[in-house]
C-alpha positions as CSV (number, residue, x, y, z in Angstrom):
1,X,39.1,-108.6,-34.2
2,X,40.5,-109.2,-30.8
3,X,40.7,-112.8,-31.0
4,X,42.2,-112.1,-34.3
5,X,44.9,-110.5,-33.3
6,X,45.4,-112.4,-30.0
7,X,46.0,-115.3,-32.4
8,X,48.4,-113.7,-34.5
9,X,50.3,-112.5,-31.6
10,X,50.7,-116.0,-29.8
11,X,51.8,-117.1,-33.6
12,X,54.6,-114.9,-34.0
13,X,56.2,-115.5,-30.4
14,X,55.8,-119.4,-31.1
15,X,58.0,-118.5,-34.5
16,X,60.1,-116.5,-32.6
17,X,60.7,-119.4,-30.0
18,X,61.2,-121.8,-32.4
19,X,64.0,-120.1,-34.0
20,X,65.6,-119.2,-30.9
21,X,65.7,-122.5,-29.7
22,X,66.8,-124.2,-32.8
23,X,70.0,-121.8,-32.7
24,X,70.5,-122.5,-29.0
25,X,70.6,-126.1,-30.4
26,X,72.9,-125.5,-33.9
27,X,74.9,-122.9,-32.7
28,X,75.8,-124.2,-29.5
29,X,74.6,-127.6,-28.0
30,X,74.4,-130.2,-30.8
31,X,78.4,-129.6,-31.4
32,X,79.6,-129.8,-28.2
33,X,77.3,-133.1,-27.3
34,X,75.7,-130.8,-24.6
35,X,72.1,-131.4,-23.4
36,X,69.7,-129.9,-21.1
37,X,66.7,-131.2,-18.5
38,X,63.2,-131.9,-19.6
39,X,62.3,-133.3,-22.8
40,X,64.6,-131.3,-25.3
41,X,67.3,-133.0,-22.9
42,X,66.1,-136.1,-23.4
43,X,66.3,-135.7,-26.8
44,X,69.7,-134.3,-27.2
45,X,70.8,-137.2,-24.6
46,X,69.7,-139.6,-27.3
47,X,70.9,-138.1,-29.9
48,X,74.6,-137.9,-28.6
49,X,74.6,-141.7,-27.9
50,X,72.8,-143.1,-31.2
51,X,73.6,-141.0,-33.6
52,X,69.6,-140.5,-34.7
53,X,69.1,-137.1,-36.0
54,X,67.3,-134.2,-33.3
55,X,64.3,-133.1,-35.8
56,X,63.1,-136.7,-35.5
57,X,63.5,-137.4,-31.4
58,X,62.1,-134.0,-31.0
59,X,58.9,-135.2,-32.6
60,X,59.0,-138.6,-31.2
61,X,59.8,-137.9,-27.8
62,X,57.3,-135.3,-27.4
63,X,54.4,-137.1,-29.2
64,X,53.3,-138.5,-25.9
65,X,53.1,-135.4,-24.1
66,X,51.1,-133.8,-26.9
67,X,48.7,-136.3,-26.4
68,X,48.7,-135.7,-22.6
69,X,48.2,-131.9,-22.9
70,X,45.0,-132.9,-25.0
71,X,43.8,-134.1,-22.0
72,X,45.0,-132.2,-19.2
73,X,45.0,-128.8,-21.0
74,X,42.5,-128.9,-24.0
75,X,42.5,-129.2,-27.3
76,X,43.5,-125.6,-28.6
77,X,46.5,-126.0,-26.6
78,X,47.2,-129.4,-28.2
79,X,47.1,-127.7,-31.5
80,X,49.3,-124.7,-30.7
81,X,51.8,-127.6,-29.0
82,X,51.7,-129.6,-32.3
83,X,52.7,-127.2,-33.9
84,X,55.2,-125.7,-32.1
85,X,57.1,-128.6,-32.2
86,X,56.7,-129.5,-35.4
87,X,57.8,-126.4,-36.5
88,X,61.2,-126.5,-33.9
89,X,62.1,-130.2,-35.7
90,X,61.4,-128.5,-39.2
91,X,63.6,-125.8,-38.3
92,X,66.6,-128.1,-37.1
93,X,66.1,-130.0,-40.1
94,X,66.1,-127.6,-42.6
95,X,67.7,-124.4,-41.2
96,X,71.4,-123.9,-41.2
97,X,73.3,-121.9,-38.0
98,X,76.9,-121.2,-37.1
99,X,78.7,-122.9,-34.7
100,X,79.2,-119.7,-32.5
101,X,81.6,-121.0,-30.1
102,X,83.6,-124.3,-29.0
103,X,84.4,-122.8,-25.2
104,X,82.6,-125.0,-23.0
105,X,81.5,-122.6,-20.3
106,X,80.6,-120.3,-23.1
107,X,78.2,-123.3,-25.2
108,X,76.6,-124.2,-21.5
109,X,75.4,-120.3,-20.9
110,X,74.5,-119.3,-23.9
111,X,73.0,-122.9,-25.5
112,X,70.7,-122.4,-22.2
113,X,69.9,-118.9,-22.8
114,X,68.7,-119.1,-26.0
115,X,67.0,-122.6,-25.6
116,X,65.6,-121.0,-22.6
117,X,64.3,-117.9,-24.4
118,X,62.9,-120.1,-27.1
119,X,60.5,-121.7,-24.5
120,X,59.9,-119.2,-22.5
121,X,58.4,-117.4,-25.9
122,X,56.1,-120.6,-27.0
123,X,54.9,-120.5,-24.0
124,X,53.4,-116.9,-24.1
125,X,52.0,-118.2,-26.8
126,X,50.6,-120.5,-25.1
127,X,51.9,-123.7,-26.6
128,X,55.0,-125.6,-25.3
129,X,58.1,-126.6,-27.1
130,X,58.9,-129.1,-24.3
131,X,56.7,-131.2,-22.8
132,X,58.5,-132.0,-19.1
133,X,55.7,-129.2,-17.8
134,X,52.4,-131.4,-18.9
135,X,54.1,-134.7,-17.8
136,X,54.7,-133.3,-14.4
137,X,50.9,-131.4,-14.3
138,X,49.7,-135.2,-15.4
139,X,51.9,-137.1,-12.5
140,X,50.8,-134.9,-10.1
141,X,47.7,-134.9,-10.4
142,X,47.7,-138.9,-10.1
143,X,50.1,-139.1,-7.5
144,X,49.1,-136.0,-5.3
145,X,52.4,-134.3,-5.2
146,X,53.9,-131.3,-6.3
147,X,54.9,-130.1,-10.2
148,X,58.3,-129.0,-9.0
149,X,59.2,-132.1,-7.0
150,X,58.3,-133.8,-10.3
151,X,60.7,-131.9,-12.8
152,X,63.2,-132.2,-10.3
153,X,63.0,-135.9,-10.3
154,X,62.9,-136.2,-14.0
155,X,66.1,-133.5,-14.3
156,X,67.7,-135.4,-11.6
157,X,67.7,-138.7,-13.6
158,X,68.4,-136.9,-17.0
159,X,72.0,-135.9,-15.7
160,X,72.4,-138.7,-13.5
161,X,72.2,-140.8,-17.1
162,X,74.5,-138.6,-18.8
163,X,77.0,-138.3,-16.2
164,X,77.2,-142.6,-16.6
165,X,76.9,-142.6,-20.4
166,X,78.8,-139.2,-21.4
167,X,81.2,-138.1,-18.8
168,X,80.7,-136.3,-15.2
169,X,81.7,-133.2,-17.3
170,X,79.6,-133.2,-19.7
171,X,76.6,-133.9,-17.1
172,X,78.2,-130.8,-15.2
173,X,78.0,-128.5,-17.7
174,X,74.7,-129.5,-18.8
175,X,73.5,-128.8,-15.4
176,X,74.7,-125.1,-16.2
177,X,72.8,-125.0,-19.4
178,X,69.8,-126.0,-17.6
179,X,70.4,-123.4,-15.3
180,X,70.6,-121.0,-17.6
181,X,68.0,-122.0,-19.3
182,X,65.4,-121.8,-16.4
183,X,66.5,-118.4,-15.4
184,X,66.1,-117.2,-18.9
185,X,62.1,-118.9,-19.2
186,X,61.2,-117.7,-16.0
187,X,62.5,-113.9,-17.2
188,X,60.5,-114.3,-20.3
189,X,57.4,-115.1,-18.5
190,X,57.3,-113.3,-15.6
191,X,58.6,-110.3,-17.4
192,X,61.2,-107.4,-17.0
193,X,59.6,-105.8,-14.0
194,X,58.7,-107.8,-10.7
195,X,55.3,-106.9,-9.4
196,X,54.5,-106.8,-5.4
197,X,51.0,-107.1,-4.5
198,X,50.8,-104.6,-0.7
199,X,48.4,-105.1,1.4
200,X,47.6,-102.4,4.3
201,X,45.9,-102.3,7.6
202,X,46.0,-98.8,9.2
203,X,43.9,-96.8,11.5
204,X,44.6,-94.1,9.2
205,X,43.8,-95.5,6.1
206,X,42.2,-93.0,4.3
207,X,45.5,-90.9,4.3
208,X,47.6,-93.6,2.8
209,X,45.2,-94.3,0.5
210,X,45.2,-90.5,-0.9
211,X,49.2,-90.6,-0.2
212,X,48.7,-93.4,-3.2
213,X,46.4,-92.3,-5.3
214,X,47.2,-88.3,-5.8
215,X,51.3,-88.7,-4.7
216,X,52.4,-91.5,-5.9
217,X,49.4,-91.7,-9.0
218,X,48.6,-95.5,-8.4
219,X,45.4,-97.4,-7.8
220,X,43.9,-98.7,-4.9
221,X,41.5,-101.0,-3.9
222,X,39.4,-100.8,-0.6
223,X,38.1,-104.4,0.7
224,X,36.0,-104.2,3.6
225,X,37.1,-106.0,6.8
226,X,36.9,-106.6,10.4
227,X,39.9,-106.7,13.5
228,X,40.2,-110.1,15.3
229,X,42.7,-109.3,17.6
230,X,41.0,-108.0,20.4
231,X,40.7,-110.3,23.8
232,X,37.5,-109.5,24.8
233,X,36.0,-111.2,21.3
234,X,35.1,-107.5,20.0
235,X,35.4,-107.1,16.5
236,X,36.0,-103.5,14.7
237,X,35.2,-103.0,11.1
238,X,38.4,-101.8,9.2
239,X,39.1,-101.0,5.7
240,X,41.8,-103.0,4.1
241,X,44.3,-101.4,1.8
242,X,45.3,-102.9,-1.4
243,X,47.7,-101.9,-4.2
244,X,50.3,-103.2,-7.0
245,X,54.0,-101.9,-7.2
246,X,56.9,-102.6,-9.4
247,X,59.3,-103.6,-6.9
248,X,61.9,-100.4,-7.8
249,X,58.9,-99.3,-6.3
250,X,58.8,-100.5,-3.2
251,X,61.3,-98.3,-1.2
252,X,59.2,-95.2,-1.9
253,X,56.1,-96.5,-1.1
254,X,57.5,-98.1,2.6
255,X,59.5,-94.3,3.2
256,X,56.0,-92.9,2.5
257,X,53.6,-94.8,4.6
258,X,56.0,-95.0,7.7
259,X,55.5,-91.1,7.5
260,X,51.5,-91.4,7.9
261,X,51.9,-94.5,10.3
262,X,54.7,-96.0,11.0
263,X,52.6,-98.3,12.9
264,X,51.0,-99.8,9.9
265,X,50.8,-103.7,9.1
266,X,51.7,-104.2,5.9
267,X,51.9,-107.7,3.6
268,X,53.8,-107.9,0.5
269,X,53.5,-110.6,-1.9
270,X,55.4,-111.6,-5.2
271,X,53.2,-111.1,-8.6
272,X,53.8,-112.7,-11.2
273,X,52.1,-110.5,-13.8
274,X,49.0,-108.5,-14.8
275,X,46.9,-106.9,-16.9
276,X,44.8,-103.9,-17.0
277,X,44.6,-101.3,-14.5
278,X,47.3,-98.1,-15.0
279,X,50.2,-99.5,-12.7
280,X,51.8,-100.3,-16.7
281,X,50.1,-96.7,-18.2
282,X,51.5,-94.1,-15.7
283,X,55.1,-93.8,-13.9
284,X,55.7,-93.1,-10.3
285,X,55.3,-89.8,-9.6
């Protein structure tokens, strides 16, 4: 039943996607001979020079990096991608959209944010509607180096093309639709709230951890550790403090533990999202 749903649920946010990004395309790229990075730029690049209709470079230029995913991501994944851009080129094809607006600045925002949205949505359900991201997990695993150095490279050579076969302007605001475009998938997949991961080494643990738990009604987890610091190679078993915060959050929880011990070491890092536990069930107190 859960896998059931789970499907029907990645489904519907692949629809959704696919609509969103075929009016990001309709309503404002395709008109104004705008494109963006990554594949759906590549597409829309060759579009605007040869005339060929987007539905079919979608699927052709894509087709390869379906065939990659199959082997660096699975089969199940392959499907879902398959699908989700079949169903993006069948929704350019067939589906009609206004032509919202003809101001530039306007077309390069707002073509980005919904594209953006669009593939920020396929991928929470787990399929991609561009495949820059398995080209670059591919390249980097044969050439040892980094996924983002590898987008880069292929965004950078993208708009280095248009620039010489459009105009520099063009290329400019195409690099603002790509912009916009990234902010708006990285919001949709990291979510509204920003988590922080605290971690918290205190000789007086045990108050901070009841400052969490009964004031502030979060959870906290208790690793067991030992000091290193000391000269004389004497270690002290400590207990390690850890806990998750939305980063509104974060303020209150710093005010409250510098009351206990304002001495404390503290670590915060960035998490990207979660699942489970009560941080998303029960509001600061």
């Amino acid at each position: 039943m859960t896998s059931l749903k789970n499907n029907i649920k990645d489904v519907l946010l692949i629809i959704i996607g696919i609509f969103s990004a075929s009016f990001g395309f309709k309503g404002f790229l395709l008109t104004n001979d705008f494109i963006d990075g990554g594949a759906t730029g590549i597409s829309l690049l060759i579009s605007a020079i040869s005339g060929v209709p987007l539905y079919i470079l979608i699927i052709a230029v894509n087709l390869p990096f379906i065939f990659m995913g199959y082997k660096t991501m699975g089969k199940h994944f392959a499907v879902k991608t398959a699908f989700a851009i079949a169903g993006l080129a069948l929704c350019v094809a067939t589906v009609s959209f206004p032509n919202v607006t003809n101001d530039d600045l306007l077309v390069a925002i707002f073509g980005g944010f919904f594209l953006g949205a669009g593939i920020g949505l396929a991928v929470r359900g787990g399929a991609v509607i561009d495949g820059t991201e398995i080209l670059a997990i591919y390249l980097s695993k044969k050439l040892g180096t980094t996924i983002g150095d590898i987008i880069i490279l292929i965004n950078v050579l993208i708009f280095s093309i248009a620039a010489y076969l459009l105009s520099i302007e063009i290329a400019l605001y195409s690099m603002i639709t790509y912009i916009s475009a990234s902010k708006t998938l990285d919001f949709i997949i990291e979510g509204i709230e920003e988590y922080i991961g605290v971690t918290i080494i205190s000789s007086k643990n045990n108050e901070i951890k009841n400052m969490i738990t009964d004031k502030l009604g979060r959870g906290v987890t208790i690793y067991n550790g030992q000091g290193g610091y000391n000269k004389n190679g004497d270690t002290n078993k400590i207990d390690i403090l850890y806990t998750v915060i939305t980063r509104l959050e974060l303020s209150r929880v710093n005010n409250e533990i510098d009351k206990i011990d304002p001495k404390a070491f503290i670590v915060m890092n960035s998490v990207k999202d979660l699942k489970g536990g009560i941080i998303k069930k029960r509001p600061l107190h």
